[in-house]
FIKOL-665090 format. One record per residue (C-alpha): residue in one letter; x, y, z. Coordinates in steps of 0.05 Angstrom, whole numbers. Layout:
<rs>
 residuo   east  north     up
       a      X      Y      Z
...
</rs>
This chain:
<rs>
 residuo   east  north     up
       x   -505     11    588
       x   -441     43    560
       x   -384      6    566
       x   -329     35    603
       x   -244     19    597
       x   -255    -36    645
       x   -301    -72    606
       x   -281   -126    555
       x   -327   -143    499
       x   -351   -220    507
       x   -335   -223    432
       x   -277   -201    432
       x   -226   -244    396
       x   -147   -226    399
       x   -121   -277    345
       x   -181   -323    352
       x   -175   -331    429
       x   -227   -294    477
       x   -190   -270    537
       x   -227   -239    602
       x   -189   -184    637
       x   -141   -232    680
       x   -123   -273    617
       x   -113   -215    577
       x    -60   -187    630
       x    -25   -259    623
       x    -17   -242    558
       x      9   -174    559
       x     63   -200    603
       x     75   -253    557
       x     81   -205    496
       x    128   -163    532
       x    177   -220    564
       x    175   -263    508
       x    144   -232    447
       x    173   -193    374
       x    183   -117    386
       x    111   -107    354
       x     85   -151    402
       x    135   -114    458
       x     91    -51    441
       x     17    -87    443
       x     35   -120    516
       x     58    -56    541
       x     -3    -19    521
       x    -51    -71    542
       x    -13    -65    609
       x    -26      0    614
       x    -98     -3    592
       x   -117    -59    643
       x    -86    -28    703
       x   -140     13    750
       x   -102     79    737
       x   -163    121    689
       x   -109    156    638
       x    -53    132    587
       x     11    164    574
       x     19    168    496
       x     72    203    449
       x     59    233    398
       x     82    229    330
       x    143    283    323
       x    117    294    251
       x    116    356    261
       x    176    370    312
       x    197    335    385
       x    161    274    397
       x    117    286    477
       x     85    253    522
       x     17    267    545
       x    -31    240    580
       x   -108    215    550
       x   -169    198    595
       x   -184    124    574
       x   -259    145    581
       x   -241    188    529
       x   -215    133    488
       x   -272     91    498
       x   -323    147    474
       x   -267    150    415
       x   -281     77    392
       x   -358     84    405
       x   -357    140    363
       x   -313    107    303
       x   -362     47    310
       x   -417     88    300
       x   -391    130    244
       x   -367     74    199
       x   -426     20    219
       x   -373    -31    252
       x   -419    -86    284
       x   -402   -140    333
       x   -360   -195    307
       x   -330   -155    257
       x   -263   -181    241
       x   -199   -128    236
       x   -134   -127    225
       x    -74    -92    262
       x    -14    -69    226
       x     -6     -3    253
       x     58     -8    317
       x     27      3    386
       x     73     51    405
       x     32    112    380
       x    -46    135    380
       x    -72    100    312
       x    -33     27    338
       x    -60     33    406
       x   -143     61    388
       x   -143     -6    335
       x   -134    -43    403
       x   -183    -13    447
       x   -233    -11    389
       x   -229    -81    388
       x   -237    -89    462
       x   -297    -45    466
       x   -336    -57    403
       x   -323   -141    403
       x   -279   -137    349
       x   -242   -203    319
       x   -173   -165    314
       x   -112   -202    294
       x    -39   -176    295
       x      9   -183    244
       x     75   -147    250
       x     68    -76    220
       x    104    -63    146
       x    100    -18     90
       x     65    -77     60
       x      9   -112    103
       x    -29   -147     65
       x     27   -185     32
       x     16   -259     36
       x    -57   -243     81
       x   -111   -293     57
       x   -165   -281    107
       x   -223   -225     86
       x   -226   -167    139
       x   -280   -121    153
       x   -248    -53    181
       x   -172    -47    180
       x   -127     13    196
       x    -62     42    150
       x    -10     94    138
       x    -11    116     62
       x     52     86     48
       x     30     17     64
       x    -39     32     24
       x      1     52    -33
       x     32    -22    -26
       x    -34    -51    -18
       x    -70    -30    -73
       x    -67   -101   -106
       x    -92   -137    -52
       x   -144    -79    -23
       x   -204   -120    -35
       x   -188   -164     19
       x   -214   -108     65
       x   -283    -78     69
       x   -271    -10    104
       x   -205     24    103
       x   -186     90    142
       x   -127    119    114
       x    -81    177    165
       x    -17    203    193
       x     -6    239    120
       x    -43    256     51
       x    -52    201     -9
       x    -21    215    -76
       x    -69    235   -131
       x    -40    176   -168
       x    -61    130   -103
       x   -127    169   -108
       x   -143    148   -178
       x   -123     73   -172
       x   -173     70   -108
       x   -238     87   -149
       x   -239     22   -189
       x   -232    -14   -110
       x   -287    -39    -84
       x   -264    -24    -11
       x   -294     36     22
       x   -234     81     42
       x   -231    143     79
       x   -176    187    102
       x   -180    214    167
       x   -166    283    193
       x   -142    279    277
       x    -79    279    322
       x    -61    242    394
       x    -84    294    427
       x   -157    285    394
       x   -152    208    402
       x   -149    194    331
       x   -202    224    284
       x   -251    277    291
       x   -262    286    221
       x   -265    234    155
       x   -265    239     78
       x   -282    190     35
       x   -227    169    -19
       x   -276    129    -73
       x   -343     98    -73
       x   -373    170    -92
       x   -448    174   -100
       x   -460    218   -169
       x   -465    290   -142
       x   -393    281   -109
       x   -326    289   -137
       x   -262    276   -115
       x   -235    344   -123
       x   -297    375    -86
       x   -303    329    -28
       x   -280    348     36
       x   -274    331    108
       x   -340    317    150
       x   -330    318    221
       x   -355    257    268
       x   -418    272    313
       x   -417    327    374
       x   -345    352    349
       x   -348    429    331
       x   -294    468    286
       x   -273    542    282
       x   -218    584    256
       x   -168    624    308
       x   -134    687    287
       x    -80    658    239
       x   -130    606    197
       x   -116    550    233
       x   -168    498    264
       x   -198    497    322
       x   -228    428    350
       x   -277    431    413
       x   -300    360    432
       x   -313    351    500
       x   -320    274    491
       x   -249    269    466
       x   -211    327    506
       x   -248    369    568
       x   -201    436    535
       x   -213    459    461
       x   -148    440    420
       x   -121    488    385
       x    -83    458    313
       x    -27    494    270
       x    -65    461    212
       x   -100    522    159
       x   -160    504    128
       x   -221    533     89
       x   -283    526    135
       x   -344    491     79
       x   -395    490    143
       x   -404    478    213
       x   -387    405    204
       x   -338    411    141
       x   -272    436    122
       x   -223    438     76
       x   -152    423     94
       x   -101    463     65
       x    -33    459     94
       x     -3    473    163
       x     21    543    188
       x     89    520    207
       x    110    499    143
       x     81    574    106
       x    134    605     67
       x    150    678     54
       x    175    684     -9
       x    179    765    -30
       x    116    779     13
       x     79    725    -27
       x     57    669     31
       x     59    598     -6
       x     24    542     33
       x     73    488      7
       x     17    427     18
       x    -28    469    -40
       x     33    471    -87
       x     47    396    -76
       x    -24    376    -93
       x    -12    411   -160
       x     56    377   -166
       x     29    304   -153
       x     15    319   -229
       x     73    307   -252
       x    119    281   -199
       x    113    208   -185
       x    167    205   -131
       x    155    226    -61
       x    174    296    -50
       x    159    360     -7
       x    177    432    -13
       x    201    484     27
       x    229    548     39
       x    303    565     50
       x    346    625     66
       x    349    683     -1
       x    377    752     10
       x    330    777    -39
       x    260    739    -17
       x    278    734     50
       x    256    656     35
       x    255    613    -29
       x    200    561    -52
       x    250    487    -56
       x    224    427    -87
       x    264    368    -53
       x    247    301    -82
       x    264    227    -57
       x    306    186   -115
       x    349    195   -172
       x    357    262   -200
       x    316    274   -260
       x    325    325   -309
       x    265    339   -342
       x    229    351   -278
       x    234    431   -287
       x    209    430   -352
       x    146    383   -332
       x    134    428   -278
       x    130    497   -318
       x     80    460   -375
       x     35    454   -301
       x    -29    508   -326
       x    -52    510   -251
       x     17    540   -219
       x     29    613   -204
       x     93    642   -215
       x    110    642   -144
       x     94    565   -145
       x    149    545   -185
       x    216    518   -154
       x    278    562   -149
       x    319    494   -140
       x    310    425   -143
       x    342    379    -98
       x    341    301    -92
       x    368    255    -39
       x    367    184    -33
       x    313    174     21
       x    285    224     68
       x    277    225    142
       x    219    190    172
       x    185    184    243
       x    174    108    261
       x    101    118    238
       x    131    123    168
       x    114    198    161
       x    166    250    121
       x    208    288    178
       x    221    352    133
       x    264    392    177
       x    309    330    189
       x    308    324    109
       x    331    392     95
       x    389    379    148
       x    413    325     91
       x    417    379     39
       x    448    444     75
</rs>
């Protein structure tokens, strides 16, 4: 019988302890009257989750612009942690690890996973470094790339790994194929309940390489392309409407895409549209500092391609760039600037509009 959100797994573990629903309440309240701000966030979600009311009210991210509020079916959620279970071969008794904060979609789905599947999950307060001082081997755990970048050393710890909320540095990328840890980043939003679609980081069988792999989407989710590129998701176990992303991408199949950057961020330099996420790929080359670019104001080009990059100003970076063989023309920076740390959203993702507002 499928489980539904008022169901708790008999082997479910939070910290060790088995709680039934009443219990688990007890603790939520707990959490929230008496508990660290991380655990502030889990009580208030399992609150929500354990009261009769069948939807959620999330935020979402504000990656991208405002941070909303929107509501998500919780049998929705639940067919969203079946599904992940399925996907990635998570069994019953599997142990986890939260270090994602509550307050979003990736913090709150690590929870309800457990509570569905009978997941061993224990919380440890999310940091850009989570498996810092962690002894205990974990099946299935959850990041950000910042805090896998941090992790690297201590990876093995962890059997299965999905990586979101941003893209991995190629230098990230190479380090993870000598891991034994099966990673994958995941492609998805709040409004999709987490992932749809997954692409595996390392652990390639022969006939795969990392520059030709892609992402594969999960079971019963289909993809299209609307009139400007962009993706179109249509799972009706996740969301009852098709969503409709701002994310361009290269359609491989009718289960596979490619992603390439997202429409909002396009820039119109001279009638040449540059998709700033390709040019960054090609810049990971050389760059080994976070960074983005944009476009800003030119009476000339009506917009120009800026490289902004987090740090100390370095002048050789020009130079490094133009010996780049892959780059167009076009690709190439009209100006660098640096600043000493960019805007982020609490989910540790780069806020570029609020960035440029540092530098203009």
């Amino acid at each position: 019988m499928k489980p539904t959100f008022k169901d708790i797994h008999l082997q479910f573990r939070l910290n060790g302890i088995y709680f039934d629903r009443e219990e688990l309440k007890e603790v939520a309240y707990s959490y929230v009257k008496e508990g660290l701000p991380y655990e502030q966030s889990v009580g208030d979600f399992l609150i929500d989750w354990l009261n009769d009311m069948e939807y959620v009210t999330v935020k979402t991210s504000g990656s991208t612009g405002m941070p909303k509020r929107i509501r998500l079916k919780k049998e929705h959620m639940v067919n969203s942690a079946l599904a992940t279970g399925d996907f990635f071969g998570i069994e019953v008794g599997d142990k986890a690890i939260h270090c994602l904060p509550a307050d979003y979609i990736a913090g709150k789905m690590m929870l309800v996973r457990a509570l569905i599947l009978g997941l061993k999950i224990d919380l440890i307060p999310p940091s850009s470094n989570p498996l810092k001082g962690i002894e205990k081997k974990y099946d299935f755990c959850a990041m950000i790339p910042l805090q896998l970048r941090n992790s690297l050393e201590r990876l093995d710890s962890v059997k299965k790994l999905i990586v979101g909320g941003g893209a991995v540095s190629s230098d990230v990328l190479k380090a993870l194929q000598t891991k034994k840890t099966k990673t994958f980043a995941t492609y998805g939003m709040t409004e999709t309940i987490t992932h749809v679609a997954v692409k595996k980081l390392n652990r390639f069988i022969s006939e795969e390489t990392l520059e030709t792999s892609h992402y594969n989407t999960l079971p019963n989710v289909t993809i299209s392309k609307d009139e400007r590129g962009c993706l179109v998701i249509e799972a009706p176990y996740l969301s009852e409407a098709p969503v409709y992303t701002n994310d361009l991408v290269e359609l491989v199949s009718d289960t596979s895409f490619q992603l390439l950057g997202r429409f909002d961020n396009i820039i119109n330099s001279g009638s040449v549209k540059l998709v700033p996420e390709v040019i960054e790929e090609k810049y990971h080359h050389v760059i080994d500092k976070r960074f983005f670019v944009a476009g800003e104001p030119d009476p000339t080009l009506g917009q120009r391609l800026v490289l902004i990059v987090e740090g100390s100003e370095d002048s050789t970076l020009l130079s490094n760039l133009k010996r780049l063989k892959t780059l167009d023309k076009f690709e190439l920076p009209r100006h660098i600037y640096f600043v000493s740390a960019f805007a982020e959203t609490e989910t540790g993702k780069i806020q570029r509009t609020e960035t440029l507002k540092q530098i203009h």
